[in-house]
C-alpha distance (Angstrom), angle and dihedral (degrees) to the residues before:
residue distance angle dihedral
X1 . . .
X2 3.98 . .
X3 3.57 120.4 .
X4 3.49 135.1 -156.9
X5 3.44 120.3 -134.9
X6 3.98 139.3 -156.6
X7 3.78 128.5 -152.8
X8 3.66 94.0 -98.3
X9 3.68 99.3 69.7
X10 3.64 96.4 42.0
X11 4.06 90.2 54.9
X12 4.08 87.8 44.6
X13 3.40 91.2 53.4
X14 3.98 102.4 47.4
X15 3.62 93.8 38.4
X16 3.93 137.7 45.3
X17 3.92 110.5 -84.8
X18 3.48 133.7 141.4
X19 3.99 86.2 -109.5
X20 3.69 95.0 50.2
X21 3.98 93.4 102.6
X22 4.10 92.4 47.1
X23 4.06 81.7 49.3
X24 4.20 100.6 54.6
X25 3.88 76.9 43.4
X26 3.59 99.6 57.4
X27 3.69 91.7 35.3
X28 4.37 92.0 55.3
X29 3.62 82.1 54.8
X30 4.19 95.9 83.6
X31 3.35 134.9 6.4
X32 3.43 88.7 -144.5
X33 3.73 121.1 78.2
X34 4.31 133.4 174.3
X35 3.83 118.9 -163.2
X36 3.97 132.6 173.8
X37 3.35 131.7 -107.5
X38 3.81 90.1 -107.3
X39 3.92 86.4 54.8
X40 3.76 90.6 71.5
X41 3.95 84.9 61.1
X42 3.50 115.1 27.2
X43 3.82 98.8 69.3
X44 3.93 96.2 41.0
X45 4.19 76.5 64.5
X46 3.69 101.3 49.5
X47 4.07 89.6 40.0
X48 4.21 85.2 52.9
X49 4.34 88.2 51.2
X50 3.65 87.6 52.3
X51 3.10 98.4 50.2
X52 4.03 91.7 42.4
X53 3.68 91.7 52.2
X54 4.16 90.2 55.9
X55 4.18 85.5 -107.7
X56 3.55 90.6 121.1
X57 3.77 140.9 26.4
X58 3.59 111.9 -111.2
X59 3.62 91.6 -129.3
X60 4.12 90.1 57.8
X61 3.66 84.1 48.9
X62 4.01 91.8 51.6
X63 3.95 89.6 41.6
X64 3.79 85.9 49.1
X65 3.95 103.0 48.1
């Protein structure tokens, strides 16, 4: 099975959110995965507002990008 994934379970799954469980789930299910273009960029911006709002370290955020 391949999935296709948005930017919203990427995020939840690299960073501390109440869907982060659910995401590592969904992820384990293939080992195959297709993103968009966009998906490349879109999390690296919600990681950076976490970690400018003090909800994440910047060094999570660095091991996360």
């Amino acid at each position: 099975m391949t999935l296709y994934l948005d930017s919203s379970v990427l995020v939840a799954a690299f960073s501390p959110e109440s869907f982060s469980r659910r995401a590592l789930n969904i992820l384990s299910l293939s080992p195959q995965v297709i993103i968009s273009e966009l998906t490349v960029t879109e999390p690296r911006v919600s990681l950076i507002r976490k970690r400018k709002r003090g909800a994440m370290p910047g060094v999570e955020v660095a091991a996360a990008l």
